[in-house]
C-alpha positions as CSV (number, residue, x, y, z in Angstrom):
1,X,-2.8,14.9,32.2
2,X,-2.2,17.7,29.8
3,X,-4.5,20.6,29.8
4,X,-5.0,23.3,26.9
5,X,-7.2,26.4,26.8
6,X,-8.9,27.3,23.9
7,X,-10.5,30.3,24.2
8,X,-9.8,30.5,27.8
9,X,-11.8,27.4,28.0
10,X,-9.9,24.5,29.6
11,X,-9.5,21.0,27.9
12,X,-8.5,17.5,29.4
13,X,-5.6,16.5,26.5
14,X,-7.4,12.6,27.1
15,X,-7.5,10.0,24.8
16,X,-10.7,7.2,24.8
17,X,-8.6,4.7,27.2
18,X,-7.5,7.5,29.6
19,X,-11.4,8.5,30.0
20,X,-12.5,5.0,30.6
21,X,-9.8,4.5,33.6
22,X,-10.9,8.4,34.5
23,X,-14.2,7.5,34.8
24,X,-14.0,4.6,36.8
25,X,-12.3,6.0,39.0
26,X,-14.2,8.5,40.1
27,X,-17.3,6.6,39.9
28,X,-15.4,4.4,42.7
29,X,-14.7,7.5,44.4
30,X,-16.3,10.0,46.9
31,X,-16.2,13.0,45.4
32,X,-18.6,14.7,43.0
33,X,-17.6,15.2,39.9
34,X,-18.7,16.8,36.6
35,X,-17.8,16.4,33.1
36,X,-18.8,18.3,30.1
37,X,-18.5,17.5,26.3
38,X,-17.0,20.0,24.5
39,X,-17.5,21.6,20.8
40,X,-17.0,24.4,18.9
41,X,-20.8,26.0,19.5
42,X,-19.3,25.5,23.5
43,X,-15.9,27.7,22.9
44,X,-18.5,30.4,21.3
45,X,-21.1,30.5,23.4
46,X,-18.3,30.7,26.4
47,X,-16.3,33.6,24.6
48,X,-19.5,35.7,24.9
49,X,-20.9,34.2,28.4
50,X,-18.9,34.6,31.5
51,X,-21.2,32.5,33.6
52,X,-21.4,29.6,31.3
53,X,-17.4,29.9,30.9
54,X,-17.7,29.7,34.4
55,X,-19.5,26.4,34.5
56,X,-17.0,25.0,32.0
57,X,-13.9,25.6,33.9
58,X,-15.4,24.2,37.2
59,X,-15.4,21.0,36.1
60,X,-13.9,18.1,36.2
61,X,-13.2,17.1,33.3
62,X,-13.7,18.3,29.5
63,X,-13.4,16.1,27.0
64,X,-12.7,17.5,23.4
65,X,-15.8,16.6,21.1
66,X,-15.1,17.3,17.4
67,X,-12.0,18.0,15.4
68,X,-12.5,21.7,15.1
69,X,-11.8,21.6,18.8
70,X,-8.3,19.9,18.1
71,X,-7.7,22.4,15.4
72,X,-8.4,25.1,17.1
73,X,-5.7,23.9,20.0
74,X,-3.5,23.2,17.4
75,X,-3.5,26.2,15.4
76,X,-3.6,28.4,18.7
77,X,-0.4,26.9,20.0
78,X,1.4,27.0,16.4
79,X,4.3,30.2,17.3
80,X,4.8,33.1,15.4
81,X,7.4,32.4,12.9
82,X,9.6,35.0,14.6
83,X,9.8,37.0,17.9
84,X,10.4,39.9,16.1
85,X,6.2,39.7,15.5
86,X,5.6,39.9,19.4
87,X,8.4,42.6,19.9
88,X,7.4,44.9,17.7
89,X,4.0,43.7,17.9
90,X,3.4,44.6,14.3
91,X,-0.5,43.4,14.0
92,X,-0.4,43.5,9.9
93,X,2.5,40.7,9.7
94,X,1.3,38.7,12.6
95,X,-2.7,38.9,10.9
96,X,-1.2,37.9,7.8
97,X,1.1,34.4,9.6
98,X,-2.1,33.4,11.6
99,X,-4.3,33.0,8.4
100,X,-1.1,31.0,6.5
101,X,-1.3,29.2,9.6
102,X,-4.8,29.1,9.4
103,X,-5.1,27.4,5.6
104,X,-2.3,24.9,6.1
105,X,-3.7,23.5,9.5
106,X,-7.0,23.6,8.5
107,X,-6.5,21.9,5.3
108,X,-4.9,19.3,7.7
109,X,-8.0,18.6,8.8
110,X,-8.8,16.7,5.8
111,X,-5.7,15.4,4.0
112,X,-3.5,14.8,7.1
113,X,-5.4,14.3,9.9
114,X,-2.7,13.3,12.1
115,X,-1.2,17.2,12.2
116,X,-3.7,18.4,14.3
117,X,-3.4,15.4,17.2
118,X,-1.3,17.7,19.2
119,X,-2.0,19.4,21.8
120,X,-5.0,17.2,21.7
121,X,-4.1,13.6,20.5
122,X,-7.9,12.6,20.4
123,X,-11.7,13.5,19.4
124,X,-14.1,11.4,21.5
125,X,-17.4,12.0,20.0
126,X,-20.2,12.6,21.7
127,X,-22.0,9.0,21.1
128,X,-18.4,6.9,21.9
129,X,-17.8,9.3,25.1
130,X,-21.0,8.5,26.2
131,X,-21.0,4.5,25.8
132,X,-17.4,4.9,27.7
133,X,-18.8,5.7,31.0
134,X,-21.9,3.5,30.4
135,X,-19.0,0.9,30.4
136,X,-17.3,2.2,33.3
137,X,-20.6,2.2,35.3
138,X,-21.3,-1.5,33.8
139,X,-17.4,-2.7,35.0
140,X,-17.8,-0.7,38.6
141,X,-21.5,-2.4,39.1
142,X,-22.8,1.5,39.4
143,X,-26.5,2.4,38.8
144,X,-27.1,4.9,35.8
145,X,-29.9,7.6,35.6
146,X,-30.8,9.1,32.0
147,X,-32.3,12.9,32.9
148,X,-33.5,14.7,30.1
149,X,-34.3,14.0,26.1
150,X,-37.9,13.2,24.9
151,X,-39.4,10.0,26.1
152,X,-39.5,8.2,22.9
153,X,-35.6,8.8,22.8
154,X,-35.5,7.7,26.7
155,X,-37.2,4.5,25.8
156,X,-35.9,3.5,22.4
157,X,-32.0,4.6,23.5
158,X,-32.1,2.6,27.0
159,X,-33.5,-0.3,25.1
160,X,-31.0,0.2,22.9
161,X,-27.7,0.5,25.7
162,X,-29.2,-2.7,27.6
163,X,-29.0,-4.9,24.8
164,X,-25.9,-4.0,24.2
165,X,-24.7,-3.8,28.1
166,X,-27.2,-6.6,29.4
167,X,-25.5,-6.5,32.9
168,X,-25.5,-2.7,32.8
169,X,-28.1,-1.6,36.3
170,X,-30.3,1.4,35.0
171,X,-32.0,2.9,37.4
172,X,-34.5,4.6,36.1
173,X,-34.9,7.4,33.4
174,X,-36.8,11.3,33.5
175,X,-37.5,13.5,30.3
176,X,-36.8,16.8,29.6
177,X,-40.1,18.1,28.5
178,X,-41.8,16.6,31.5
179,X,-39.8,18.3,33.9
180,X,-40.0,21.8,32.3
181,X,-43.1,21.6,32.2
182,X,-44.4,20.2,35.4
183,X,-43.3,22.6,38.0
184,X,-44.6,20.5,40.4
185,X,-41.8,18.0,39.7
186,X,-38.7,17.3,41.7
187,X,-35.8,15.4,39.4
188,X,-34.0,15.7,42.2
189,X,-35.6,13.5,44.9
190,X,-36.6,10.9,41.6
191,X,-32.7,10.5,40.7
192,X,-31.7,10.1,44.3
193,X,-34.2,7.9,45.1
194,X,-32.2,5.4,42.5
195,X,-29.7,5.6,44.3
196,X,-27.2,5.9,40.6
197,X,-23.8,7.3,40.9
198,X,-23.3,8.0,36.9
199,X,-26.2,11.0,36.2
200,X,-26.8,11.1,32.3
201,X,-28.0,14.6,31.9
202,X,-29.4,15.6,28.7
203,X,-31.1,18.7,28.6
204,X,-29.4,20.5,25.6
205,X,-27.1,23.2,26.4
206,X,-26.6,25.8,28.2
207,X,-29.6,24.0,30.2
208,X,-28.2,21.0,31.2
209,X,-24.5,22.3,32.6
210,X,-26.5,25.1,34.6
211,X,-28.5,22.3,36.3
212,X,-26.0,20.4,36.9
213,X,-24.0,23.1,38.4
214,X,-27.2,23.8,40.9
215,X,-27.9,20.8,41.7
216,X,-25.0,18.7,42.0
217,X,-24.8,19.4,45.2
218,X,-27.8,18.0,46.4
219,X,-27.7,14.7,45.1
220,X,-25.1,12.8,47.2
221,X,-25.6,9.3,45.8
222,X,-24.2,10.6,42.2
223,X,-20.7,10.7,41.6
224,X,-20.5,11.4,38.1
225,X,-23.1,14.3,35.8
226,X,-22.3,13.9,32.5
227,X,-24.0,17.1,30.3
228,X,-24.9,14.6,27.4
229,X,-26.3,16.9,24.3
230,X,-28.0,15.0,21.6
231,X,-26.1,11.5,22.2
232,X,-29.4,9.5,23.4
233,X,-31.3,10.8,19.9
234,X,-28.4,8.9,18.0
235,X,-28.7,6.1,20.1
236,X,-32.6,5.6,19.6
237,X,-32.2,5.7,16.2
238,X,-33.9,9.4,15.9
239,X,-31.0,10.9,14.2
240,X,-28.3,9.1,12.8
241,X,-24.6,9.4,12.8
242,X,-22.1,10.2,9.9
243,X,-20.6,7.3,8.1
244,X,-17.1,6.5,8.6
245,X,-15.8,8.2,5.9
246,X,-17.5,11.3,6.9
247,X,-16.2,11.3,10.4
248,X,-12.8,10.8,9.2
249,X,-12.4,13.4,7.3
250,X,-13.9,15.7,9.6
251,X,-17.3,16.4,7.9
252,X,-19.7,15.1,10.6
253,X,-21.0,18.4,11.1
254,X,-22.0,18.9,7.1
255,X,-24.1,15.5,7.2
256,X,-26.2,16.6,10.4
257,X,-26.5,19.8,8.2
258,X,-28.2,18.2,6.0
259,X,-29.2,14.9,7.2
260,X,-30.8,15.3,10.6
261,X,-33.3,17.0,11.5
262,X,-32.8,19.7,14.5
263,X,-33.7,18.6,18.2
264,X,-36.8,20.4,19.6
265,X,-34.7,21.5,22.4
266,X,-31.9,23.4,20.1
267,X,-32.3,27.0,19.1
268,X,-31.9,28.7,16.2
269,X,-31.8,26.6,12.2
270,X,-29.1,23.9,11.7
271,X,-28.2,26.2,9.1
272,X,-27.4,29.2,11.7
273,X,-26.3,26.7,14.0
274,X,-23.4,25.9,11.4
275,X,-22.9,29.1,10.1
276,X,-21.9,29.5,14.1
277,X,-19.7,26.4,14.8
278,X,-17.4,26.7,11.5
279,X,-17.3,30.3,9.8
280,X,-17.6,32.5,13.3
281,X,-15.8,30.0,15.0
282,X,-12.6,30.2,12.8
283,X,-13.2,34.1,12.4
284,X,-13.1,34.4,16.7
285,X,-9.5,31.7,16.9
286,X,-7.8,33.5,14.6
287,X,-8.8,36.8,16.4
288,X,-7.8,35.4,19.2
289,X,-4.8,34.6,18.3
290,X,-3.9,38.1,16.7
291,X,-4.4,39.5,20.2
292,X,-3.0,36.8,22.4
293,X,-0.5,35.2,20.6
294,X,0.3,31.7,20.9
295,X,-1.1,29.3,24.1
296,X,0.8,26.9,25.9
297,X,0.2,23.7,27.2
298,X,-0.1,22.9,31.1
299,X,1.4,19.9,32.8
300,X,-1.5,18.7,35.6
């Protein structure tokens, strides 16, 4: 399994079949594992915070979630069009190649798609990652335990996931607001007392990968914590997902913008929240870049 770092954040190279087996097995398993999804507000907030890059590149696995991910790894392991750049490390001429590079693969995203499929061959949104490992829980007969989101989302989304996975054992569910809120409360002994092994943790981030990097640990029933994000609001019908045409051309993130509403647990506008995941984004690759040079992709 192929693994690329973009900015010095490590990414499984795994395509929607490869997770499913991945999954399985390590709900089968006897290790604990983590998996994180991740996007391009992820890759910034890491770049400034060494503990939650930390978290990130502790896990198990990280699956890439939205095709400014892929072409960021993609534009970060395009070369300079000469080694005379890196020799004479002449930062004007090498500035002036990244943004070329820059325009050409980002205008992939849109009108050829398929350019920006390597290093990364696949996006697995959030929502499809999510019903993945539901599967892989349903096919290994594994208990699931939803931690986090509001309770109308907890209800309406597990109604939802057992109508479409009737065989699927969920073993019970916990929302965020309760336990931040009741510091009496211990998730902990609730989720092990369900005895799940696939831990669906929703708590928005940074929140929910902190949490589970405490308190992994102590739950020895679970073999998989998934940090889930906003994935249960989509499936209770709260917010609602791009259409087709939207996701394949890579403008999922303007239709939130301006189509769904922002979670109670996110900070900061949509608006700032986009002005964050696409302008700075960009700005901080092809920085990156400029200083670094080109990455290379590692062989697991």
């Amino acid at each position: 399994m192929n693994e690329v770092f973009v900015l010095n954040v490590r990414l499984n190279a795994l395509e929607a079949s490869s997770l499913a087996e991945m999954v399985s097995a390590l709900i089968r398993g006897n290790d604990r594992s983590s998996i994180y999804k991740i996007n391009t507000e992820f890759l910034i907030r890491a770049l400034r915070d060494r503990d939650f890059l930390g978290v990130l590149n502790s896990s198990t696995l990280n699956i890439s979630d939205g095709r400014g991910v892929l072409w960021a790894a993609k534009f970060l392991s395009l070369p300079f069009a000469t080694k005379k750049l890196l020799i004479t490390n002449n930062k004007l001429l090498m500035t002036m190649e990244a943004v070329w590079q820059m325009i050409y693969s980002g205008a992939a995203i849109v009108f050829n798609p398929k350019y920006i499929t390597y290093p990364i061959s696949e996006n697995i949104p959030g929502v499809d990652a999510l019903k993945i490992m539901l599967r892989a829980a349903d096919k290994a007969s594994a208990g699931v335990f939803f931690f986090g989101a509001s309770q109308h989302d907890l209800e309406a989304a597990t109604k939802n996931i057992q109508r479409e996975m009737p065989k699927l054992r969920i073993g019970g569910f916990l929302n965020g607001y309760d336990f931040q809120e009741d510091s009496m409360m211990d998730p902990v002994s609730i989720i092990n007392e369900s005895g799940a092994k696939l831990l669906i943790v929703a708590l928005g981030s940074p929140l929910q990968e902190y949490w589970i990097r405490d308190n992994l640990g102590k739950l020895p029933n679970v073999r998989v914590a998934v940090g889930e994000g906003g994935s249960l609001a989509f499936l209770a019908g709260t917010l609602r997902r791009a259409p087709k045409w939207a996701q394949r051309a890579g403008l999922e993130w303007l239709w939130r913008l301006f189509m769904n509403r922002s979670l109670t647990h996110q900070t900061g506008s949509r608006l700032k929240r986009v002005w964050n995941a696409v302008p700075v984004f960009i700005y901080e690759v092809v920085k990156w870049k400029i200083v670094n040079g080109a990455t290379t992709v590692e062989n697991d």
